[in-house]
N, C-alpha and C positions, 0 to 999 in steps of 0.2 A: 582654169589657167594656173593656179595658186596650185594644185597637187601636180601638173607635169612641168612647173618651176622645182618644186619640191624636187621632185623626182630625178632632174637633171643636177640640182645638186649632189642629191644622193652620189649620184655614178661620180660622180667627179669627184667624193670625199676618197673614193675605193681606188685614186690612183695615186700614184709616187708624188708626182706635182698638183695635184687634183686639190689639196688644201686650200693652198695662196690663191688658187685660181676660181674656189667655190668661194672664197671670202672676199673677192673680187668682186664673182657673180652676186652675190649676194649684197653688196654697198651698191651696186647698181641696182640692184630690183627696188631696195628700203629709198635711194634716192628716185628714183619714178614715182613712186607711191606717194611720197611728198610732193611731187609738182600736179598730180592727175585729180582732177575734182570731178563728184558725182553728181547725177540728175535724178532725182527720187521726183517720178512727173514725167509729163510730156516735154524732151530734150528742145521741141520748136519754141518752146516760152522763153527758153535764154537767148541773151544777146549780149557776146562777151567780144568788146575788140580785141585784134590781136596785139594794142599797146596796152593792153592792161595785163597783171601776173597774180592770179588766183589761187596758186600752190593747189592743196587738197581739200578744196572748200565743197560744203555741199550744200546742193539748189534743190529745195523744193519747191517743184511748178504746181502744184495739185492745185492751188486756188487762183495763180494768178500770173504773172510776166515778169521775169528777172531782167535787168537792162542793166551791163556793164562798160561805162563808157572808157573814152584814153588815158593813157596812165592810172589805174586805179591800182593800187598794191595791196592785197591781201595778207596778212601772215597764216600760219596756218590750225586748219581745224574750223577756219569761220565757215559760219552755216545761216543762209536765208533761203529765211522758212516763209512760202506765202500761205500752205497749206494751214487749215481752220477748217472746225466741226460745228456744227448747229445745235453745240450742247445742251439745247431748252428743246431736244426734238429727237431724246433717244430710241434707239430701237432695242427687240428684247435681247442684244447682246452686248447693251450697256452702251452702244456707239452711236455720235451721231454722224449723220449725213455731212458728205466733204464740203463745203463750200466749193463753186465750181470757178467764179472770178471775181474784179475786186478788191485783190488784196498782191496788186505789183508793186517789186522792188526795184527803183532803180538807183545805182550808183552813181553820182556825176563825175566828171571827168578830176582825174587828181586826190579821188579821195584816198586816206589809208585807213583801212580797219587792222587792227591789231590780232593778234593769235587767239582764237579761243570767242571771238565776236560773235554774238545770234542777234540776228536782224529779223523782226517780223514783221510782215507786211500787214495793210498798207504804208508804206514809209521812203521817202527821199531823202540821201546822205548826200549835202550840198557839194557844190567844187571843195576841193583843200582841205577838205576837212578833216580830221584825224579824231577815232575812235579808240580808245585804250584799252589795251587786251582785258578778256575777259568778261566786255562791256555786253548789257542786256540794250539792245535800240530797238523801243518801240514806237516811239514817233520819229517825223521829218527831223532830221540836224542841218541846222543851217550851216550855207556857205562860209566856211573860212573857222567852224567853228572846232574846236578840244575838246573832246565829250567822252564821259567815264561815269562805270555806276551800273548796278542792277535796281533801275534802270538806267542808263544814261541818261545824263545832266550837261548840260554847257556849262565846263569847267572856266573856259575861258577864252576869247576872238583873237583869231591866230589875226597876225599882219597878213594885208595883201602885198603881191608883189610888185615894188617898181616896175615901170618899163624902160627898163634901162639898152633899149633900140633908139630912145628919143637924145638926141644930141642937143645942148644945150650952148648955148651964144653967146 
């Protein structure tokens, strides 16, 4: 798909107005590529609602089940990996064997991971919680929590929120 994008730019550089209009085409291709996230794995192991916004993360299902719940905001580059090798069980190509399940992610509703996040499973990132770019999560992060670090650490317990539906007297 990538060389007959090419390709259609091409033609469009070789005409009069063909500039503005490849440099058009081409802010729209680079903005797709930042909203489109990939499945490295069997695509039936993700579970993304459609109020959550993932940009171009990418899911590795090889060991286990990705679960995306409401509003969870991603920035971009983050990558949860459930895949795992049986490294005390090499073969003579130095590899081990995939782990096959066991090691799902799921997202709870409201969390934000930051730009640049790898999540390995097994691991739950609570409601609310927010991750800071660049952070390595290898255990659960509790609800509500601010978590940063390779590895990540609970920086610090966000507030929960009022319910400010309830009318007072």
């Amino acid at each position: 798909m990538i060389e007959l994008l090419n390709h259609m730019v091409a033609m469009l550089l070789r005409r009069p107005t063909g500039k503005r209009l490849a440099r058009f085409v081409a802010k729209c291709i680079r903005q797709c590529y930042l909203r489109q996230y990939v499945v490295f794995g069997d695509e039936s192991r993700v579970s993304i609602s459609a109020r959550a916004d993932v940009q171009n993360a990418l899911f590795n299902t090889v060991s286990g089940r990705i679960t995306i719940e409401d509003y969870v905001f991603f920035g971009h580059n983050v990558s949860l990996i459930t895949g795992s090798h049986e490294y005390h069980n090499v073969d003579s190509h130095g590899r081990g064997a995939s782990v096959r399940s066991g090691r799902d992610i799921l997202i709870k509703e409201g969390a934000w991971l930051g730009t640049h996040v790898t999540v390995t499973g097994p691991c739950t990132i609570g409601e609310y919680s927010v991750v800071a770019a660049c952070s390595l999560v290898r255990k659960d992060v509790p609800p509500y929590a601010f978590v940063a670090g390779v590895p990540a650490q609970v920086i610090r317990m966000l507030n929960e929120p009022c319910d400010s539906g309830t009318a007072s007297s």
